[in-house]
Legacy VTK file of the C-alpha trace (Angstrom):
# vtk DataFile Version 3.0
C-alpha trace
ASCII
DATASET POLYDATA
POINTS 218 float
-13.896 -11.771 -11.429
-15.358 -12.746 -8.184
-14.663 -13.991 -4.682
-14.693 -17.389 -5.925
-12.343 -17.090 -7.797
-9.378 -16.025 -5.487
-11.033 -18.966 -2.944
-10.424 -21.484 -5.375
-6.911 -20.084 -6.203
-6.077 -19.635 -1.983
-7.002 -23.444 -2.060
-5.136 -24.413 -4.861
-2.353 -22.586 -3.140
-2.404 -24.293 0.159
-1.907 -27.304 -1.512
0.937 -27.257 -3.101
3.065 -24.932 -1.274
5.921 -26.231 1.036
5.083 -25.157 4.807
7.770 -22.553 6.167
8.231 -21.632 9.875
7.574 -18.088 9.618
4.505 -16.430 8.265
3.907 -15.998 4.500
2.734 -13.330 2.874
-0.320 -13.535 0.276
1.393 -11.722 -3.357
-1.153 -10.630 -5.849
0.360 -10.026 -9.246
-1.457 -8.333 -12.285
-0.258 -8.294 -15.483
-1.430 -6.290 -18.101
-1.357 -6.037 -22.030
-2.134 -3.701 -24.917
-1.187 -0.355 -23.173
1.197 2.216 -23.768
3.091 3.105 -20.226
5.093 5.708 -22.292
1.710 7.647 -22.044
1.304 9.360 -18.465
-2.830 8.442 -18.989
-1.937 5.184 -19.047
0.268 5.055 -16.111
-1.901 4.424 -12.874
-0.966 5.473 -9.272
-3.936 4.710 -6.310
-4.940 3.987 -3.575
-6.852 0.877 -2.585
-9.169 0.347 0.778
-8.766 -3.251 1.336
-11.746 -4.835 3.269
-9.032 -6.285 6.449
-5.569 -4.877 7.678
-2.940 -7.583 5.848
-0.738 -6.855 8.697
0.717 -3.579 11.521
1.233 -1.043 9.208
4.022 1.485 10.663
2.806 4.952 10.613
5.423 8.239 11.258
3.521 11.591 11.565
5.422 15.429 10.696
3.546 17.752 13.136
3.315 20.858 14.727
3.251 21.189 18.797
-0.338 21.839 18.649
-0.688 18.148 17.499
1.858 16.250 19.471
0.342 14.654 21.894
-2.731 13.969 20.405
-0.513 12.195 17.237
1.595 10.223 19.927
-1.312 8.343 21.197
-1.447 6.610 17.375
1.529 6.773 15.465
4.293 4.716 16.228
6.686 8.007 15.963
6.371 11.138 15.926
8.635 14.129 14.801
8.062 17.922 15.639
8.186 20.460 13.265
11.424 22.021 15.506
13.496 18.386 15.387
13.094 18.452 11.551
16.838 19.454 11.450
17.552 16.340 13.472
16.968 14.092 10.424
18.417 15.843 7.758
20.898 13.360 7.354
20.111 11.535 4.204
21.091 7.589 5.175
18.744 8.470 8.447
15.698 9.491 5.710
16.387 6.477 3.886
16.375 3.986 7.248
12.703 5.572 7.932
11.420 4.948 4.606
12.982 1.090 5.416
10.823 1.108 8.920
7.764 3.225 7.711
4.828 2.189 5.674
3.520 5.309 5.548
4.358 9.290 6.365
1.827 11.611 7.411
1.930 15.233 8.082
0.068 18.168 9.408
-0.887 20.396 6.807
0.945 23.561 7.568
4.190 22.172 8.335
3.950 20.295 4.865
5.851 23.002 3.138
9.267 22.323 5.657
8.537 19.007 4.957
9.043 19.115 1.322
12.315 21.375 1.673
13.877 18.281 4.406
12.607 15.269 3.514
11.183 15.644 0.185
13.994 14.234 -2.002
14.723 11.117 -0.396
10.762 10.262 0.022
9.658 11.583 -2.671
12.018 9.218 -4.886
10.684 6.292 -2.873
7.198 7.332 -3.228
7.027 7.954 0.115
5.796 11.639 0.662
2.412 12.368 2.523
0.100 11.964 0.093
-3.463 13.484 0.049
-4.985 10.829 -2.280
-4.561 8.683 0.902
-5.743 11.290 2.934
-2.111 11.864 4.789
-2.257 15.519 4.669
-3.535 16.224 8.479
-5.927 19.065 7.628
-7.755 20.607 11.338
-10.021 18.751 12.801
-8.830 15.538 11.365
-9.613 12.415 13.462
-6.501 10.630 14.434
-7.800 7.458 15.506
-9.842 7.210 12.295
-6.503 7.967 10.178
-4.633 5.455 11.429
-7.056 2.766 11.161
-7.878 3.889 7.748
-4.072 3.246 6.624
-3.993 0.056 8.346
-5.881 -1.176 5.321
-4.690 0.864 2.541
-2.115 -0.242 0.067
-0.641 1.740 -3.329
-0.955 0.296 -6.831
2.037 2.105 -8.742
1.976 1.201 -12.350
4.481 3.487 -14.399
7.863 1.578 -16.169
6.768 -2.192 -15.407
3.493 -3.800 -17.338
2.789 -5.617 -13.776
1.164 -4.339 -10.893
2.558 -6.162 -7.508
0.586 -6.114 -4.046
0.533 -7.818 -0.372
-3.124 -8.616 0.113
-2.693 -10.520 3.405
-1.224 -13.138 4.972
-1.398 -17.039 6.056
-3.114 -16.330 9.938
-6.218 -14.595 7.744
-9.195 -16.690 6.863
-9.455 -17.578 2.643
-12.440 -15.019 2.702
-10.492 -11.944 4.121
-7.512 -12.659 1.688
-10.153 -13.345 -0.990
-12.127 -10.130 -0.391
-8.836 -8.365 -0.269
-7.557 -9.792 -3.109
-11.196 -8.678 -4.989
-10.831 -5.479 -3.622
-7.806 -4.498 -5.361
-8.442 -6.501 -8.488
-11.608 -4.498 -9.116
-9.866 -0.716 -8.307
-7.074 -1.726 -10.832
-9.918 -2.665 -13.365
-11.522 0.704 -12.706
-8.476 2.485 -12.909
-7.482 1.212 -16.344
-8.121 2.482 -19.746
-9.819 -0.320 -20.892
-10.593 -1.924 -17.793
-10.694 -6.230 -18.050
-9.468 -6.024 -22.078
-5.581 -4.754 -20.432
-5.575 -7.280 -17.824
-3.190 -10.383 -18.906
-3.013 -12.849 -16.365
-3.958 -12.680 -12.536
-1.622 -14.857 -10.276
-1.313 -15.092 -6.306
1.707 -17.044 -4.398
3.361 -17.071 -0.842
6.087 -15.054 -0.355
8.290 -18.369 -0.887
6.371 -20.237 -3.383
5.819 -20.648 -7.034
2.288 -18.606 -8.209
-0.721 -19.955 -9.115
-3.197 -18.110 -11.173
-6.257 -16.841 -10.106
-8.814 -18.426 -12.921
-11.572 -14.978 -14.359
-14.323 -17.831 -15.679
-17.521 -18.545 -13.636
LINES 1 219
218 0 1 2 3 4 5 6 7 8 9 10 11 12 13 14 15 16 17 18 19 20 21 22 23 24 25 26 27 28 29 30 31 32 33 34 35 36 37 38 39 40 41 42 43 44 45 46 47 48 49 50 51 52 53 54 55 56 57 58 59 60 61 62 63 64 65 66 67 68 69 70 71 72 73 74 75 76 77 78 79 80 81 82 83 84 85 86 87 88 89 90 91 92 93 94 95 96 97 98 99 100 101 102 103 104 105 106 107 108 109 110 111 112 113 114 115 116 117 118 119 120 121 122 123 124 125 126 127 128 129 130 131 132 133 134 135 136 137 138 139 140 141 142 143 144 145 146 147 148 149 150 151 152 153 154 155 156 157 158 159 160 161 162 163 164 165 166 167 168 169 170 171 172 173 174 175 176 177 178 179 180 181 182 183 184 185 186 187 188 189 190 191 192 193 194 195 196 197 198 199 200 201 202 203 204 205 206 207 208 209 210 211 212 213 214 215 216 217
């Protein structure tokens, strides 16, 4: 797979899709074949850097007081360790996993975390993860956090032979949806078993518009 291929495919795209008056979103679907999701080695659950932000990523941050003010300055809320109680009500959880991308938390109030809000985001795959370096260890640089998740998405392959992914949207140029696109296509590749051989068919579409595929030929 390269570039060139999701260019032609962003092209192909444009073409034929109806113009809406909002923004569309760029889909990338993956299908795969010949592998066994009943297996937990076969299952696949990462994180992917993509090359430009696909759009404002909302970021909430658990933290201690020693942290507060430094974590205001990035993340669009932030909840002391003392308020925790304030949120225990489950259908307020599940409206913050609606309005958050992402949930971050300083490392030694993780455990309180867990006990409050652990069911509802854990279900939703939601709980600070360190694979994408949401665990707020000391000396961690805020700014560079933040940014950092402003280009990271999650590939979660575990009941559905599919794997299902914004990779940007229609004010990017074809090369940062392309490179984006590449990005992820190559860390799902990697992440396989057996790499290309359980990849079926790649397609991209708008977020109202029938998919096209994205061609894997030179």
């Amino acid at each position: 797979m390269k570039k060139e291929n999701f260019l032609k495919a962003i092209q192909k795209l444009k073409a034929s899709a109806k113009k809406r008056n909002f923004v569309q979103t760029y889909d990338l679907t993956i299908t795969l074949k010949d592998l066994d999701l009943k297996k937990p080695e076969n299952q696949v659950n990462l994180f992917v850097q993509l090359k430009y932000p696909r759009k404002k990523v909302k970021i909430c941050a658990f933290v201690a007081p020693d942290l507060f003010e430094e974590a205001k300055k990035y993340f669009d809320k932030v909840i002391l360790v003392d308020e925790f109680d304030k949120y225990k009500d489950v259908k307020i959880q599940k409206a913050m996993t609606k309005e958050f991308d992402f949930f971050v938390a300083q490392a030694t109030v993780m455990p309180k975390v867990a006990t409050i809000f652990g069911k509802v985001l854990g279900r939703r795959g939601k709980m600070p993860n360190p694979k994408a370096g949401c665990i707020i260890a000391p000396g961690v640089n805020l700014k560079v956090l933040y940014e950092k998740l402003q280009k990271l998405v999650q590939i979660s392959i575990k009941n559905a032979m599919m794997a299902q992914v914004a990779i940007g949207n229609e004010k990017m140029a074809d090369e940062e949806v392309a490179e984006n696109g590449l990005a992820v296509y190559e860390a799902l590749v990697h992440a396989l078993q057996n790499g290309e051989r359980n990849i079926d068919k790649v397609l991209l579409k708008f977020t109202m518009s029938k998919p096209v595929e994205v061609g894997r030929g030179d």
